[in-house]
Structure formats: structure tokens, C-alpha cells
C-alpha positions as CSV (number, residue, x, y, z in Angstrom):
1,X,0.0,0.0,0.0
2,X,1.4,3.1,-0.9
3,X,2.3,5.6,1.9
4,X,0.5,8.6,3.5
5,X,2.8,11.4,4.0
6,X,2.4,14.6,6.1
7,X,0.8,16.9,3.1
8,X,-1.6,13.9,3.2
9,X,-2.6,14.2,6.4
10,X,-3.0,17.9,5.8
11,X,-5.6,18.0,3.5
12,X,-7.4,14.9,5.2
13,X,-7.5,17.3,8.5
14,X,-8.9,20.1,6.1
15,X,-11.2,18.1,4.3
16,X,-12.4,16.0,6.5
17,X,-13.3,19.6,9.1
18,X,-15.2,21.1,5.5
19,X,-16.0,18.8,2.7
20,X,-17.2,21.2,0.4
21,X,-14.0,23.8,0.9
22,X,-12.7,24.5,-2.7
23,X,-9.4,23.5,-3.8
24,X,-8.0,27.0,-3.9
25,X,-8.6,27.4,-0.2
26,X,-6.8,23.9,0.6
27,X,-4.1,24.7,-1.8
28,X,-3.4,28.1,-0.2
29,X,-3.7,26.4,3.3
30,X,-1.1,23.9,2.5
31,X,1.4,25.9,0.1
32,X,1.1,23.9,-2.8
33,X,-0.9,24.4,-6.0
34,X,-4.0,23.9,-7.1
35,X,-3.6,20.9,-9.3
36,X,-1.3,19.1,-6.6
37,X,-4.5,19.2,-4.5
38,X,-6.8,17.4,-7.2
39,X,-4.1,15.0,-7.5
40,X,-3.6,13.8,-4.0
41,X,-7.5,14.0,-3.2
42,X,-7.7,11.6,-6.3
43,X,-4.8,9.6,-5.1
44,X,-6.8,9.4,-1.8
45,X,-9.8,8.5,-3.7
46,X,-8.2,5.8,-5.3
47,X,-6.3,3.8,-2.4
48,X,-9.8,4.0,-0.8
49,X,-8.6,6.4,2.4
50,X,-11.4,9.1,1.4
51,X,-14.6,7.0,0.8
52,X,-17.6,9.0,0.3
53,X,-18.3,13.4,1.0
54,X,-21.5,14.7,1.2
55,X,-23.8,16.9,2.9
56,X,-25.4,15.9,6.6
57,X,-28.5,15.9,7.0
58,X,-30.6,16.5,10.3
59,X,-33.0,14.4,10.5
60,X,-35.1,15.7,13.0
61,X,-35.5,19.0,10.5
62,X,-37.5,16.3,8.6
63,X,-39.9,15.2,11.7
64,X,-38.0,12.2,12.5
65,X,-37.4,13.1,16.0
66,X,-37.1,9.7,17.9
67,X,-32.8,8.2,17.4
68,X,-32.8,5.1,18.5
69,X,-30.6,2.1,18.9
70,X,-31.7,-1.4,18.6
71,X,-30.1,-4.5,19.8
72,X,-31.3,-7.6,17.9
73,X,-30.3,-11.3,18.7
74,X,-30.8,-13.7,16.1
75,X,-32.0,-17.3,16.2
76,X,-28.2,-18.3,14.5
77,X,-25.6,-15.8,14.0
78,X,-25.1,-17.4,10.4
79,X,-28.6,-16.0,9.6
80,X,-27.0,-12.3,9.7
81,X,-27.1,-12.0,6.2
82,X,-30.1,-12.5,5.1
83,X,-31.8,-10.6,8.3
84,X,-29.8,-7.6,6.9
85,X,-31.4,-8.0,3.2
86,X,-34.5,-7.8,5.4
87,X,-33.4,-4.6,7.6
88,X,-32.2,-3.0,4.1
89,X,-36.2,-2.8,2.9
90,X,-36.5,-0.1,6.1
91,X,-35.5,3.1,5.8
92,X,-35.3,4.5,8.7
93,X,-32.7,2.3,9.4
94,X,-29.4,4.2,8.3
95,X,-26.8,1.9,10.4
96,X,-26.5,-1.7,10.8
97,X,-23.6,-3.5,12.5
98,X,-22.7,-7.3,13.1
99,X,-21.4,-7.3,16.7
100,X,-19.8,-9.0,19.8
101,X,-21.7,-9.1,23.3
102,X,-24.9,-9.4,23.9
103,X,-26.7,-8.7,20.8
104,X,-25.8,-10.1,17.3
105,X,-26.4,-7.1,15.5
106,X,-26.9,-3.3,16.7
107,X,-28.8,-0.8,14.0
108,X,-29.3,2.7,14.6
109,X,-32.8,4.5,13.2
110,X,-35.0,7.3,13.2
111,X,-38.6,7.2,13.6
112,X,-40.9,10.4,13.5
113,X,-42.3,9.7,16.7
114,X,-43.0,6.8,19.8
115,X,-45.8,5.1,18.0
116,X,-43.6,5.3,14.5
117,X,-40.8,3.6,16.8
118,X,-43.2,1.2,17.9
119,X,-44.6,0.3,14.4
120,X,-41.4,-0.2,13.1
121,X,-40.0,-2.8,16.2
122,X,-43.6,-4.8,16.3
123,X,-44.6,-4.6,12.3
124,X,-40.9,-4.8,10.7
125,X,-38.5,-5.7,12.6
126,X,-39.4,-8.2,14.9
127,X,-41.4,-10.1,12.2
128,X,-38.2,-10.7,10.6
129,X,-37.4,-14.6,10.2
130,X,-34.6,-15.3,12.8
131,X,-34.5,-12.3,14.9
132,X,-35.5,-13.6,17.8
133,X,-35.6,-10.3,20.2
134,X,-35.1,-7.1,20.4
135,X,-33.6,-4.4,22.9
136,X,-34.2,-0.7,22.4
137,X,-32.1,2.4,23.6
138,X,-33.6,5.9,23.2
139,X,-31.0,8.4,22.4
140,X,-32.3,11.1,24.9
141,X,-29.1,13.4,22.9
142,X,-26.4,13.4,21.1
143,X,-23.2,14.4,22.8
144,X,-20.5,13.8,20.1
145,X,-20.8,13.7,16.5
146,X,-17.6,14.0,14.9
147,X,-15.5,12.6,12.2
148,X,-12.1,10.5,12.3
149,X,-10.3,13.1,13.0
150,X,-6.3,12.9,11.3
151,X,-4.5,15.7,12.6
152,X,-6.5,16.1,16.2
153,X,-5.5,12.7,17.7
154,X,-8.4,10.3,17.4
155,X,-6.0,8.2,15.6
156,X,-2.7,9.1,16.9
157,X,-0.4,5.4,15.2
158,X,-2.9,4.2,12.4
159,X,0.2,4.0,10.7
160,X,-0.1,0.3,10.2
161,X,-3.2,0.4,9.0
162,X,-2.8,2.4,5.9
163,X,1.2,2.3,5.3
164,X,2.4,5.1,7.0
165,X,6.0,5.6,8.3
166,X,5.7,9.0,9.8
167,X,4.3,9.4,13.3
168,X,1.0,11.7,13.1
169,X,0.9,15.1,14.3
């Protein structure tokens, strides 16, 4: 894998703090051109370190006003697969994660309201072949929301995971 050097690292911190900065700005910020930007955001692109940009969206601005976790233990843990086919058809579902501990799987949602929340558990989820029950956490609010953060520590020696020799900033 090729390696992830400093300038790298740079315009991860930048980009990753405003996704929709332009070029200019980044190129300025780091003292290199233009053109040396589009190439090493493309480089990134292409070794899979930058996977997605976007805007984020606040759900409750669209009346879903009920964040929820649910824990979900499955009949066999081999049946994961095709319960997640199943979870896919729900859209208020926007995370879904095979775990460790207690629960085979952990999905996060949003549902407009208590009785949506309800709905969704009784009438969707639950009637899913293999899930056998269900545990539901209420996010009262959210504390933290934040990005992998490059430059501000959160991953101070992921130098192994993606090739680097340098030690971060």
C-alpha cells in the first residue's frame, strides 16, 4: 500500500473539518498548487482512504425526532445475512452492524415519533425470520458527533493500517 505522508494528512485534516471547501482554499492552506491538491485527493480516492463526501442531513429537521438504537439477537448468528437483506427494505434504518456481546447485531434508526418507533419494532423488525428479540435504547441526545479526526489525535499510530511511516501530528 502506498504511503501517507504529512501533506496527506494535511488536506485529510482540512477536508475532513469542511467537505465542500474548494481547492484553492486547501491549496493556499497547505502551500502547494492547485492541481497538486486534485491529484492527492484523487490519489486518496483511489487507495480508498477518502470513501464518500457529502452533505449531513438533520434528521429531526425532517420530523424524525425519535434516534434510536436497537439491539437484535438472532436465532443463529449465520442467519446475519439474510436478516440484513430484510433490515435494508427499512429506511429509517441508516446503520447496521454485526457485533460481539450481547446482541448479534446493533442498528441505529429514526422514527418520527414513539408510536412510528413502535410500528417499526412490532410490524418490521421483529417479524423478521430469525430475529428472535429485540432491545431498544432511546437516544435522549447526542453528545458527540464528529469525524475520524487525522491531525486532532483520534487516531494518533494508524500508521499500520494504511502504510504510513511518519508518526502523526
Amino acid at each position: 500500500m502506498e504511503k501517507i505522508d504529512a501533506l496527506d494528512k494535511k488536506i485529510l485534516d482540512i477536508i475532513t473539518r469542511n467537505a465542500r471547501i474548494p481547492s484553492k482554499n486547501v491549496a493556499v492552506e497547505c502551500g502547494v498548487s492547485r492541481a497538486a491538491i486534485h491529484q492527492r485527493i484523487q490519489r486518496l480516492i483511489e487507495l480508498k482512504v477518502i470513501v464518500g463526501s457529502g452533505y449531513n442531513i438533520d434528521p429531526r429537521a425532517l420530523g424524525f425526532q425519535t434516534c434510536t438504537y436497537i439491539g437484535i439477537r438472532l436465532e443463529r448468528g449465520n442467519m446475519y445475512r439474510e436478516v440484513v437483506k430484510c433490515l435494508e427494505a427499512i429506511p429509517e434504518i441508516i446503520e447496521c452492524h454485526f457485533t460481539t456481546g450481547p446482541y448479534t447485531m446493533l442498528c441505529k434508526l429514526y422514527a418520527r415519533d414513539n408510536e412510528h418507533l413502535m410500528d417499526l419494532l412490532n410490524n418490521k423488525i421483529q417479524g423478521i425470520e430469525g430475529v428472535v428479540s429485540t432491545e431498544t435504547l432511546i437516544s435522549l441526545e447526542e453528545s458527540i458527533n464528529r469525524e475520524i479526526s487525522i491531525c486532532g489525535g483520534v487516531l494518533p499510530n494508524i500508521d499500520g493500517l494504511i502504510g504510513a511511516t511518519e508518526d502523526w501530528d
